[in-house]
C-alpha positions as CSV (number, residue, x, y, z in Angstrom):
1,X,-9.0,10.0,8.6
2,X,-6.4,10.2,11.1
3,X,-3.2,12.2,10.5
4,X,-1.2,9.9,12.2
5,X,-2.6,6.3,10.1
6,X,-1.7,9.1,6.8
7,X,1.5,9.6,8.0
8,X,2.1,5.8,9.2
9,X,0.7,4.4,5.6
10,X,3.2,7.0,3.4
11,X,6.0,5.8,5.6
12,X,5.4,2.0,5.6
13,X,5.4,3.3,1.3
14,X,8.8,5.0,1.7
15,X,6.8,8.3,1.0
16,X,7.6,11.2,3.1
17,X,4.9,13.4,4.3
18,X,4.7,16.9,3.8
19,X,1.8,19.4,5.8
20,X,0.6,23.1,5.8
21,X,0.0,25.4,8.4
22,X,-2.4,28.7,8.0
23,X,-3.9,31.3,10.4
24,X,-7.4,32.6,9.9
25,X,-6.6,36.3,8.1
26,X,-8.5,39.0,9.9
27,X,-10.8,40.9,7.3
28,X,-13.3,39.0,5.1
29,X,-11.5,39.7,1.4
30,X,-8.3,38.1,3.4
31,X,-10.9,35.0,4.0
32,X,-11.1,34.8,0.4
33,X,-8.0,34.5,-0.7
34,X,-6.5,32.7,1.9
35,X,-9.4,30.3,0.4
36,X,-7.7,30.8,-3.2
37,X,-4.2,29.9,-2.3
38,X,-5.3,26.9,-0.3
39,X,-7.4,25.8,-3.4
40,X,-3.9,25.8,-5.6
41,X,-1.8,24.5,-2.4
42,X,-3.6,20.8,-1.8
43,X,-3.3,20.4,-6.0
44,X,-0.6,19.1,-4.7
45,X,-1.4,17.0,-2.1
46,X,-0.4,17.7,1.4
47,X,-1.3,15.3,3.9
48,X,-2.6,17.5,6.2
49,X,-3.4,21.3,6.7
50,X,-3.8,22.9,10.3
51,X,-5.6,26.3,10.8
52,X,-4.3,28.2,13.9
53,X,-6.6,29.0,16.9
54,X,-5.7,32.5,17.3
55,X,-4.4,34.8,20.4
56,X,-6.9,34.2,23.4
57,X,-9.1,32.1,21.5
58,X,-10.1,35.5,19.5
59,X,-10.8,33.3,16.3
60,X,-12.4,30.8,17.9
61,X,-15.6,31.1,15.7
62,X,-13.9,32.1,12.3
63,X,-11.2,29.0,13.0
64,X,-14.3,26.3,13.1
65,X,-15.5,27.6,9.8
66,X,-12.4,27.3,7.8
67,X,-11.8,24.3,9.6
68,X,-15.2,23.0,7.6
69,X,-14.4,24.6,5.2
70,X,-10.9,22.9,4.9
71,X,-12.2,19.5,5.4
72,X,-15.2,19.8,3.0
73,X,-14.7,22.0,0.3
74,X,-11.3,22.4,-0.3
75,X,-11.4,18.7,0.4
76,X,-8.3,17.9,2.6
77,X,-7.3,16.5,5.8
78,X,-7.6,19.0,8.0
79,X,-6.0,19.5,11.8
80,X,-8.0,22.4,14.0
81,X,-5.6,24.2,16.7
82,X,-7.6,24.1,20.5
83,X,-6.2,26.2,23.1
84,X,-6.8,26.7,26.7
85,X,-7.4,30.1,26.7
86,X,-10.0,31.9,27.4
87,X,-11.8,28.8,27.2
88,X,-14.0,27.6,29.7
89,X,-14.3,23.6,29.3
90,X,-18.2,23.9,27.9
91,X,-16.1,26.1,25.0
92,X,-13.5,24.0,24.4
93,X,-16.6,20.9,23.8
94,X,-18.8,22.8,21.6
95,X,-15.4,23.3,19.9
96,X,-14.6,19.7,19.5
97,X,-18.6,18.8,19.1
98,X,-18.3,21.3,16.0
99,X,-15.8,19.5,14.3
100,X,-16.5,16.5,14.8
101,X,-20.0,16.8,13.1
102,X,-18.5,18.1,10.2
103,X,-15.9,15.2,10.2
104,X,-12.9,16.3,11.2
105,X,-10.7,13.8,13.2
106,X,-7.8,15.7,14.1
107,X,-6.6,18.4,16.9
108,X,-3.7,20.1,17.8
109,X,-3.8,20.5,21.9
110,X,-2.5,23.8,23.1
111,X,-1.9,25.3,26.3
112,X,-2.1,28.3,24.6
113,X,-0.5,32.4,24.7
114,X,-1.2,34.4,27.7
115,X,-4.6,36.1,27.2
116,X,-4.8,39.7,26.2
117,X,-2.9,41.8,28.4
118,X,-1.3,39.0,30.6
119,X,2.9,37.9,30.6
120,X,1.8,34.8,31.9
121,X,-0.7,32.3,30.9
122,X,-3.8,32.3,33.3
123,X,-6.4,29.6,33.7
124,X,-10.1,30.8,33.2
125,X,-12.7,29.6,35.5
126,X,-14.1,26.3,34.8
127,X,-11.2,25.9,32.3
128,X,-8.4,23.8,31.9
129,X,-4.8,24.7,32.6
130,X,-2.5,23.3,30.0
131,X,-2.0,20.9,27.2
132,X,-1.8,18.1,29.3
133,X,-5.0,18.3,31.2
134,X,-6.6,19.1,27.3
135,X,-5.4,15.6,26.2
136,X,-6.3,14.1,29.1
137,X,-10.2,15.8,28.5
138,X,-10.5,14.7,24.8
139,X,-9.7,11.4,25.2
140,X,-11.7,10.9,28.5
141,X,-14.6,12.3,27.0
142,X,-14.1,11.8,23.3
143,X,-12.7,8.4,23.3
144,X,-10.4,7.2,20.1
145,X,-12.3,9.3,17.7
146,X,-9.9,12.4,17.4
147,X,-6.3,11.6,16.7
148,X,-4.6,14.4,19.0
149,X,-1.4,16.4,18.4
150,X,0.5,18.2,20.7
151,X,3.7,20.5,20.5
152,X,7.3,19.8,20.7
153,X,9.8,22.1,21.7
154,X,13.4,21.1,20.3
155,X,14.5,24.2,23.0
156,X,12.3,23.5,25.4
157,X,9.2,25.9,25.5
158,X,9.5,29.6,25.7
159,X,8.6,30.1,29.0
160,X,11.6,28.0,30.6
161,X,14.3,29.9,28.3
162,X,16.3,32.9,30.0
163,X,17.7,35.8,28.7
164,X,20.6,34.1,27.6
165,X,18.3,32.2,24.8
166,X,18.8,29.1,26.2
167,X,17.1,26.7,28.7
168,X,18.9,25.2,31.7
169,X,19.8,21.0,30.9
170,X,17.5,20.8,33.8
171,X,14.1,22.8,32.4
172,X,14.8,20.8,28.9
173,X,14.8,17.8,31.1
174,X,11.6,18.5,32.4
175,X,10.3,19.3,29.0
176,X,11.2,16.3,27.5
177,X,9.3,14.9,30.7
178,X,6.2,17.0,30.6
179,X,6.0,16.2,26.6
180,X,6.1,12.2,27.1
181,X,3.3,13.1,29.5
182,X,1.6,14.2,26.8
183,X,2.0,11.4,24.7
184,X,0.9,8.4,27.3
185,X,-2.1,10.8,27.9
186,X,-3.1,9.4,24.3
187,X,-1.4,12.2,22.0
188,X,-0.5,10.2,18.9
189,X,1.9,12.8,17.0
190,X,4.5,15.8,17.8
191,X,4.9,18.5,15.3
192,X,7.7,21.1,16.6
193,X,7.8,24.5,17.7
194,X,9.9,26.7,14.6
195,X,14.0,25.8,14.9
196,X,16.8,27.1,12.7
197,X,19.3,24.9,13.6
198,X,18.8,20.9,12.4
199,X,21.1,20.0,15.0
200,X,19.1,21.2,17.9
201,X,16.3,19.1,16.0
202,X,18.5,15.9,15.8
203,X,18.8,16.6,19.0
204,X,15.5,16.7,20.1
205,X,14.7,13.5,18.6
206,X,17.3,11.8,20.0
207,X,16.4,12.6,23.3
208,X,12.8,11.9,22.6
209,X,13.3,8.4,21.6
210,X,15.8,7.8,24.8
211,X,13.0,8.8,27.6
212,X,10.8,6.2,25.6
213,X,8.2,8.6,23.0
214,X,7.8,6.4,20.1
215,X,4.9,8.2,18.2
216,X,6.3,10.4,15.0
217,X,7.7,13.6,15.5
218,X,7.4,16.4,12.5
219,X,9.7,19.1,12.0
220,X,8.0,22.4,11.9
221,X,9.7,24.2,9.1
222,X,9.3,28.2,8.8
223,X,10.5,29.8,5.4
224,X,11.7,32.9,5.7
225,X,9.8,35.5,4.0
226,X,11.3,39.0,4.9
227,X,13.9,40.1,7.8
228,X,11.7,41.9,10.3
229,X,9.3,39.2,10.2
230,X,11.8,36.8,11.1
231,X,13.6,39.0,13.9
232,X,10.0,39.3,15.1
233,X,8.5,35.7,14.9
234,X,12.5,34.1,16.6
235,X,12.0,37.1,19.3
236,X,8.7,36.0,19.9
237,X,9.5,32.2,20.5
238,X,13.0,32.7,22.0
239,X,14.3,30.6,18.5
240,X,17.8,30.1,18.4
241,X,19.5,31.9,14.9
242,X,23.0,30.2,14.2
243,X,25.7,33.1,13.6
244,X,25.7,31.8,9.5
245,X,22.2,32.5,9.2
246,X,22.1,36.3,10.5
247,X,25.6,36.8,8.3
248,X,23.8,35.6,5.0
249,X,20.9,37.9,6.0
250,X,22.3,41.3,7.3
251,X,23.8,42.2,4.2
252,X,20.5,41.7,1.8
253,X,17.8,42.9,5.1
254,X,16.1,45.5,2.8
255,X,16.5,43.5,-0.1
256,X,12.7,41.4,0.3
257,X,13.3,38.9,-3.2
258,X,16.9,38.5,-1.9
259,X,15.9,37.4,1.9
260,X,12.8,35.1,0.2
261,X,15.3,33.5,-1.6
262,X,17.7,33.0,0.6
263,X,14.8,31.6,2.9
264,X,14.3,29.1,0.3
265,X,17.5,28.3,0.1
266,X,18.1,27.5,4.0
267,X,14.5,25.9,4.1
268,X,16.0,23.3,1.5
269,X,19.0,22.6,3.0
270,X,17.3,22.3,6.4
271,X,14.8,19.8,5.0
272,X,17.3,17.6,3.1
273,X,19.9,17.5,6.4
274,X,16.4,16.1,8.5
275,X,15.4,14.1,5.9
276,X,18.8,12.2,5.7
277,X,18.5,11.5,9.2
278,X,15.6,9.6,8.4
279,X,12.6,11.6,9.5
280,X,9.2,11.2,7.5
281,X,7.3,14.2,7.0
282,X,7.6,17.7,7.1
283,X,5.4,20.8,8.4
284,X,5.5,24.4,6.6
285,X,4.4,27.1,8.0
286,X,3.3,29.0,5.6
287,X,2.2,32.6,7.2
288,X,-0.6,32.2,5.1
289,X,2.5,32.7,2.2
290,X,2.6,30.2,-0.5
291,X,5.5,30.3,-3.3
292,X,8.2,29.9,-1.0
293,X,7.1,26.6,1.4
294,X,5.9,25.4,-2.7
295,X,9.4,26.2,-3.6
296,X,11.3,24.3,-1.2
297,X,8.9,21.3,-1.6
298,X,9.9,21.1,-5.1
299,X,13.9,21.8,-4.7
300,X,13.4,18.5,-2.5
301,X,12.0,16.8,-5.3
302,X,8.8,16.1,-3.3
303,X,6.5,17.6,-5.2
304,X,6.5,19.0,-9.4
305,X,4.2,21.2,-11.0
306,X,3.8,19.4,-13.9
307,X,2.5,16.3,-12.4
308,X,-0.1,17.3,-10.4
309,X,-2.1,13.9,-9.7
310,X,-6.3,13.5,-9.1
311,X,-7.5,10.4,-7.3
312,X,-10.4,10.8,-8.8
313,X,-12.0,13.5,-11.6
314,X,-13.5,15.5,-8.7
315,X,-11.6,16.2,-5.8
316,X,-13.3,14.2,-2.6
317,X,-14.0,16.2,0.8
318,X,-11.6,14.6,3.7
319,X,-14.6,14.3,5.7
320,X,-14.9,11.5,7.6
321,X,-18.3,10.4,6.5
322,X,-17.4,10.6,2.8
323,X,-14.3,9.3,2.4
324,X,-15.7,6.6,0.3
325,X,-17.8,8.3,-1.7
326,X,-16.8,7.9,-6.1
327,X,-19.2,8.8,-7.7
328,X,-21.4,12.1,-8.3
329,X,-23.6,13.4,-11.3
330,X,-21.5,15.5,-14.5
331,X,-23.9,18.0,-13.5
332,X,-22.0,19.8,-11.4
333,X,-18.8,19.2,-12.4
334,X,-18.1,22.5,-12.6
335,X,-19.6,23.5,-9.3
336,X,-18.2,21.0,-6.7
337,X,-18.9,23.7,-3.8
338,X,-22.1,23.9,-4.5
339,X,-22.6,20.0,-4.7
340,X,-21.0,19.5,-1.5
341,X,-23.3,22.1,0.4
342,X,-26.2,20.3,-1.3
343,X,-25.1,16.7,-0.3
344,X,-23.9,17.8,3.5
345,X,-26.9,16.4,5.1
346,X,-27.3,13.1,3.5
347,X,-26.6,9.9,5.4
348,X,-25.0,7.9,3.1
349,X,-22.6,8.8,-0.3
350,X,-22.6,6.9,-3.2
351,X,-20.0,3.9,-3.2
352,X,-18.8,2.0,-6.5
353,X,-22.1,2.2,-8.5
354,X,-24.9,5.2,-7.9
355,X,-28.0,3.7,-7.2
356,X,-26.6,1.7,-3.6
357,X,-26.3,4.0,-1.5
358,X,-27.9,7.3,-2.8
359,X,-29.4,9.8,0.0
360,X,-33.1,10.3,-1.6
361,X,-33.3,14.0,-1.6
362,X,-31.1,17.3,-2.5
363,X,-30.5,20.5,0.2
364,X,-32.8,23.1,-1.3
365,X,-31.2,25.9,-3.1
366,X,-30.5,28.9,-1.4
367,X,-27.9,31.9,-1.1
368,X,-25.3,29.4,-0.2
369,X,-25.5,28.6,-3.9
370,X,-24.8,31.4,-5.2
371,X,-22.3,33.5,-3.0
372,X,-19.2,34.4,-4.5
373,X,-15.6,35.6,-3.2
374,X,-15.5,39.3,-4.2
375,X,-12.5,38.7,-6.4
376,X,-14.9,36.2,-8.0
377,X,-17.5,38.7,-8.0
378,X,-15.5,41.4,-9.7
379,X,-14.2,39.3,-12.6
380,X,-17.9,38.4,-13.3
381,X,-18.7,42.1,-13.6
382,X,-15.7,43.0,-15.3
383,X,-16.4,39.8,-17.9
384,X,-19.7,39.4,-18.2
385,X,-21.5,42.8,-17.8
386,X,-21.6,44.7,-21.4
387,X,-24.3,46.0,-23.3
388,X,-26.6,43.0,-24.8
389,X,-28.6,43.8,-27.2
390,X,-29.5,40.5,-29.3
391,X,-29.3,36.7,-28.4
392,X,-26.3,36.8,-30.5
393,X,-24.5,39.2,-27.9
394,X,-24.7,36.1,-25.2
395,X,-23.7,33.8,-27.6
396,X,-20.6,35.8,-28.1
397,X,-20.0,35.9,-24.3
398,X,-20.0,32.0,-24.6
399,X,-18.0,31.9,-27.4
400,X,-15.4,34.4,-25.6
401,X,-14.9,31.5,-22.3
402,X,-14.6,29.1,-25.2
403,X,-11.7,30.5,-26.9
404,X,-9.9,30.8,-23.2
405,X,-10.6,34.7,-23.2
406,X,-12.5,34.6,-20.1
407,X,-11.6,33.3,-17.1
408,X,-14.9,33.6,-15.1
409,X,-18.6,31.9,-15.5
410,X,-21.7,32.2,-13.9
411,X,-22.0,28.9,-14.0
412,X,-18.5,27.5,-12.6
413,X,-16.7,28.1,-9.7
414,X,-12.9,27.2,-11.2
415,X,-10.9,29.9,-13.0
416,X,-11.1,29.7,-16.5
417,X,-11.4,26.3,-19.1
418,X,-10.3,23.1,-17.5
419,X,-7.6,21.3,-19.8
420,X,-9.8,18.7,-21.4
421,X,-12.4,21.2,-22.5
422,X,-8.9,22.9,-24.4
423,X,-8.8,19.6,-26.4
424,X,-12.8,20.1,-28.0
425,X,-12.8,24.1,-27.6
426,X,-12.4,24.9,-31.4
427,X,-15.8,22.3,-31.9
428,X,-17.5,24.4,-28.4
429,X,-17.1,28.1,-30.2
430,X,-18.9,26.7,-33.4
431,X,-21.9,25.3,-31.7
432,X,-22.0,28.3,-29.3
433,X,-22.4,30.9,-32.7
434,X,-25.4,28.3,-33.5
435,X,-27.0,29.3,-30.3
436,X,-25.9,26.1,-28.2
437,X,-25.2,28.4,-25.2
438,X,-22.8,25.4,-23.2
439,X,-22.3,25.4,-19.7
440,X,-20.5,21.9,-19.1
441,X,-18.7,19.2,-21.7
442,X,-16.1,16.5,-21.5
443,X,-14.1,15.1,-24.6
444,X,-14.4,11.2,-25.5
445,X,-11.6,9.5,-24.1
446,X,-10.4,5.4,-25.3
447,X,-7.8,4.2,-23.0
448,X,-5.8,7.1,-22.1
449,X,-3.2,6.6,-19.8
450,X,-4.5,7.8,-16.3
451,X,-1.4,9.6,-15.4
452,X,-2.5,11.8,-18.7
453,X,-2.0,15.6,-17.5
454,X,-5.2,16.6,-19.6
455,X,-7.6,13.8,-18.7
456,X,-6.1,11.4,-16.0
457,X,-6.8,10.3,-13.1
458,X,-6.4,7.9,-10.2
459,X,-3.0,7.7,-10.3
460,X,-0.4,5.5,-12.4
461,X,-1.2,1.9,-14.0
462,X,-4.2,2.8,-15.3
463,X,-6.2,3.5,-18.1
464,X,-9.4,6.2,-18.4
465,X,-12.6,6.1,-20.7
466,X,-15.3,9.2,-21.2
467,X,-18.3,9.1,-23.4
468,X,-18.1,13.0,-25.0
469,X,-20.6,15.1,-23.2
470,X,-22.4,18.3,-24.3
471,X,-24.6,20.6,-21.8
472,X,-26.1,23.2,-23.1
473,X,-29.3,25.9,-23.2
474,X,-31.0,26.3,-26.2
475,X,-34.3,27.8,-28.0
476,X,-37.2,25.0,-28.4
477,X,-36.8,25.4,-32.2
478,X,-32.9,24.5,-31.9
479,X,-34.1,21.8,-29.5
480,X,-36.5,20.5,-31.7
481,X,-33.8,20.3,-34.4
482,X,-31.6,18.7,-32.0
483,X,-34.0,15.6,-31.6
484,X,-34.7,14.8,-35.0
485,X,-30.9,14.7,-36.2
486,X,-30.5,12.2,-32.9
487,X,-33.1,10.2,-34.5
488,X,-30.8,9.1,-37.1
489,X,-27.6,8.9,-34.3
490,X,-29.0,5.8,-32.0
491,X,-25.6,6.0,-29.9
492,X,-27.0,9.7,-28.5
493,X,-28.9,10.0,-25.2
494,X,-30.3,13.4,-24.6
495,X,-32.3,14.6,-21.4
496,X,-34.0,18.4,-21.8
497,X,-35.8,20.4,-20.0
498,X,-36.9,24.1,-19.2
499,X,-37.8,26.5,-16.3
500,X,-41.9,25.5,-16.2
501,X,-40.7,21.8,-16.1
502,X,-41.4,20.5,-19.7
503,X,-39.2,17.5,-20.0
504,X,-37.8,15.8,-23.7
505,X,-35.6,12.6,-23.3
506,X,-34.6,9.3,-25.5
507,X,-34.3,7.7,-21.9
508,X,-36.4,6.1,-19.2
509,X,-36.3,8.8,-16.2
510,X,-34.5,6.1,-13.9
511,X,-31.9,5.2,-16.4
512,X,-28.3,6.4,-14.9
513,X,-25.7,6.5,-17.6
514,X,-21.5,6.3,-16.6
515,X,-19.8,8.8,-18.7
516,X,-16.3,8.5,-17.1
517,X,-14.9,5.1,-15.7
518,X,-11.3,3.8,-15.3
519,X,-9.0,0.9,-15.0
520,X,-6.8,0.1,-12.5
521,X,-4.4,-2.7,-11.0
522,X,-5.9,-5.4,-8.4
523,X,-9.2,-3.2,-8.3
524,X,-12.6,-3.0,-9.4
525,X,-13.5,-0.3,-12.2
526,X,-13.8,2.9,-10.7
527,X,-16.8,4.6,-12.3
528,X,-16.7,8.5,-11.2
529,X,-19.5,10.3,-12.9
530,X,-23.1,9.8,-14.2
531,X,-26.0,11.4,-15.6
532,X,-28.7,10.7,-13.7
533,X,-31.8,12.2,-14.7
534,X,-33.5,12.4,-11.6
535,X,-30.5,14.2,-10.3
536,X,-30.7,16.3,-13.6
537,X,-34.4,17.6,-13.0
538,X,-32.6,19.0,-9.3
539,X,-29.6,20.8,-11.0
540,X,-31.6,22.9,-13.6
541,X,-33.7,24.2,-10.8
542,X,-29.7,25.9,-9.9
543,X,-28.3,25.9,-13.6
544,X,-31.4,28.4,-14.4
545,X,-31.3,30.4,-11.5
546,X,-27.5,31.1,-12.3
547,X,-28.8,33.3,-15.3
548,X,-30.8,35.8,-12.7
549,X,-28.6,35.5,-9.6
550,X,-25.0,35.0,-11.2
551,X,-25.4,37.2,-14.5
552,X,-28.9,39.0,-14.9
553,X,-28.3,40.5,-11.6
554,X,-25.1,42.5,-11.9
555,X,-27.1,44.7,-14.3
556,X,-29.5,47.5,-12.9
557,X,-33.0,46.3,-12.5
558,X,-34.7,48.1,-15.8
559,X,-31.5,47.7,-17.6
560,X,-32.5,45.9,-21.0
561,X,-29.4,43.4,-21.0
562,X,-30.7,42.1,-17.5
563,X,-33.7,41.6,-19.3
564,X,-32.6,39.7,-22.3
565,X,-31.2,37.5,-19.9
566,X,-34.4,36.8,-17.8
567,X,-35.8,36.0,-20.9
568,X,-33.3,33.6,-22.1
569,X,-33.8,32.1,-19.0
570,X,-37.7,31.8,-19.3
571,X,-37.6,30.2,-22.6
572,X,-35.1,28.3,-23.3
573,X,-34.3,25.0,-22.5
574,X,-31.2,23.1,-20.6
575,X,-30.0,20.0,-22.4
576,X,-27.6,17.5,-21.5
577,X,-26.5,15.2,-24.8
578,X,-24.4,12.2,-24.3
579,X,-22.3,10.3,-26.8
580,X,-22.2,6.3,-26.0
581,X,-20.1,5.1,-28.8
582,X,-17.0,6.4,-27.2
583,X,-14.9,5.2,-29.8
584,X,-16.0,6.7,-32.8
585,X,-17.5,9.6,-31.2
586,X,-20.1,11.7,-33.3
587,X,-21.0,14.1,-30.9
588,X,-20.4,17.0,-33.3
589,X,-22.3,15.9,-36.0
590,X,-25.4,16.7,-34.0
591,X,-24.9,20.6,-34.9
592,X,-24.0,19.6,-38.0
593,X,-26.6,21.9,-40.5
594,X,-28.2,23.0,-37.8
């Protein structure tokens, strides 16, 4: 979706909308938790995130990953940065081509810095000189797909601003000219260079809307994070620093907690000054930094940690071509990455009920699947890898992430239990010392309120349902025992099957079950995840490889823990046990004896 409609639809709300900005970090463990902090940053629901482009298009490459990346697994609206640099015009398309095949929809249109080694920008050959021309090229080219953004500068750009620190009335003139350019070229959207003074802002916007540039025009807001920084980033963009500013922050320079807090403090204040004036939205950049454009956000009351909303159970990838898509298999629920990278090439995502529009075939599984951040990776080893000597040893490892002592799993990618599984985790460690090894489970839920902090979702008005769910490995003989109590518990459903293939059910093979639906004003019920077994015969292909490439394989090859595990793997089998009487759920009593 286009920024721009986003920011249009929370304002015709009375919403303001608030953004991130990030630049792609230079080593790969920097990758990684960059990844991290965006993960727990669009919890709270920005309306946008930009990734930068990098000096002389020297992150060109790593830039259109985490721009995918963005948009489809961390699932949010993302905004690429396009320069001119360096960047011959059959560049700057594969660029756009890139993105938009991965279903991004928005740019930010740069001139650009000088390339390496240059005080002045310098037009490559076969390239295009500025931001204007770049506009011009997407939209001749490109048409009305890409919703285009280009820079304001509230003290006209850098290069027109003498050593004074200020631009002549007449180069802020042509500024203001050269930017509403931009915008009858067919940008849609201004977001604005770094100020520390709202009154140079005001200004700005003033003067904007009197030479006739309607679109919306975003403050860039920069928190201040430490003093040399700050010195360094103003020097760098010739930003004016009002006398109050540099007098709060002179006394406390070496004092880094003092200077973040006072850059919360002037990031508020700057925010809530713009805001009055009646501007919607507001862009952090965030320096890759994350607690003090969080902190600001919540002084203004825009967001609060304790109400952090889902519009669905699963958190939906901003792509383009799934925008629609509500509903997926439980299956995964604990591995959305790896759904996404196994859905990417279908045509056509699942709308309001399964079976319409269901692609007929998975991605094969592959490495994708199974690499992990390094942090990630060194939490499994320093969880998971200890001496097993007995089945009873992996059952204890189970047991362990059940009682919220772990907060890895080979087979999740979040960080330790999700809240609903807190609510049945007393009820998971019993069946787990049975030998119910479980990998996946959701309480029964009647009518809770969907703005619930455990279960909800969707957003306020509604009302949720879940039929309990169990997924679990077991031995054949536990499996066996399983059955025959279900025979006397008509509301169960069960699917199992192992490794070679061998497949038990109480269900036809086409027969899709909802396990989670909800309720909601003026709409239809919303009905977000299934078991589905043929989609269930795909995932334990991946749910029994995780015991060899996510767990047996941190061990040395002839070490005998590794193979117990390959074992475990070999024999047992993977079952999936559904409660349908989610009212008086007897999940539970299943174990029972057992």
């Amino acid at each position: 979706m286009k920024v721009i409609d986003k920011i249009q639809s929370l304002a015709d709300e009375g919403k303001t909308a608030f953004s991130f900005e990030f630049f792609p970090p230079k080593t790969e463990d920097g990758v990684d938790n960059l990844f991290e902090r965006m993960d727990r940053m669009v919890a709270y629901g920005p309306t946008f995130c930009d990734i930068t482009w990098g000096a002389g298009g020297s992150t060109a490459d790593l830039t259109l990953d985490i721009a995918s990346r963005m948009q489809n697994v961390v699932c949010v609206e993302s905004m690429m940065h396009l320069t001119c640099t360096n960047m011959p015009v059959e560049k700057i398309d594969h660029a756009l081509e890139t993105i938009r095949s991965n279903g991004i929809q928005n740019v930010l249109a740069l001139r650009g810095d000088p390339p390496h080694g240059h005080d002045k920008f310098v037009q490559v050959e076969g390239g295009i000189g500025c931001a204007l021309d770049l506009v011009n090229h997407i939209r001749s080219k490109y048409g009305d797909y890409f919703g285009i953004t280009v820079a304001g500068y509230p003290e006209a750009h850098p290069d027109v601003i003498g050593e004074n620190g200020l631009a002549s009335n007449e180069a802020y003139q042509s500024d203001l000219e050269y930017l509403k350019r931009k915008v009858d070229a067919g940008a849609d959207l201004i977001v604005t260079q770094l100020f520390y003074d709202t009154d140079v802002f005001l200004k700005f916007v003033n003067d904007c809307r009197q030479i006739g540039i309607k679109c919306p025009i975003v403050p860039g807001i920069m928190p201040i994070n430490n003093y040399k920084g700050f010195l360094r980033m103003t020097g760098f963009c010739k930003t004016k620093i009002p006398a109050e500013v540099m007098a709060a922050l002179e006394p406390i320079q070496d004092n880094e907690e003092a200077v973040k807090a006072y850059g919360i403090h002037l990031g508020t204040e700057m925010c809530r000054k713009i805001l009055a004036h009646g501007t919607k939205s507001l862009h952090l950049y965030t320096l890759n930094m994350e607690k003090s454009a969080l902190a600001i956000l919540m002084n203004l009351g825009m967001i609060d940690e304790s109400k952090i909303s889902r519009s669905l159970p699963w958190r939906r990838p901003a792509n383009v071509f799934r925008t629609k898509e509500d509903v997926r298999p439980i299956f995964w629920a604990n591995r959305p990455k790896s759904y996404i990278s196994r859905t990417k090439g279908w045509e056509d995502f699942p709308q309001g009920r399964w079976g319409d529009s269901r692609s007929a075939s998975y991605g094969a599984l592959s490495d994708h699947q199974f690499t992990r951040p390094r942090a990630r990776d060194k939490k499994l080893q320093q969880e998971w890898v200890v001496p097993l000597k007995s089945v009873e040893d992996i059952q204890e490892k189970f047991k362990e992430l059940c009682l919220g002592n772990l907060k890895s799993s080979p087979w999740s990618e979040l960080d330790g239990l999700q809240p609903e599984t807190k609510i049945i985790n007393e009820q998971l460690v019993k069946i787990n010392s049975k030998g119910f090894l479980t990998i996946n489970s959701q309480p029964s839920v009647n009518a809770e309120r969907s703005d619930s902090s455990t279960v909800g979702w969707g957003g306020p008005g509604g009302y949720v349902y879940q039929k309990a769910y169990l997924e679990f490995f077991c031995s054949k003989e536990k499996l066996d025992a399983v059955v025959e109590k279900c025979k006397a518990l008509p509301s169960i459903t069960y699917i199992a099957v192992n490794k070679g293939d061998n497949w038990v059910s109480n269900t036809a093979q086409s027969d899709v079950n909802a396990v989670t639906w909800g309720v909601f004003p003026a709409k239809e019920i919303i009905q977000p995840t299934i078991v589905d077994p043929a989609s269930f015969k795909v995932w334990k292909d991946e749910a029994f490889e995780t015991w060899s490439r996510s767990w047996a394989n941190l061990y040395p090859e002839a070490d005998p823990s590794r193979n117990l595990l390959e074992e475990v793997k070999n024999s047992y089998y993977l079952v999936s046990l559904v409660e349908n009487d989610y009212i008086n759920d007897n999940i539970f009593t299943v174990f029972a004896d057992i």
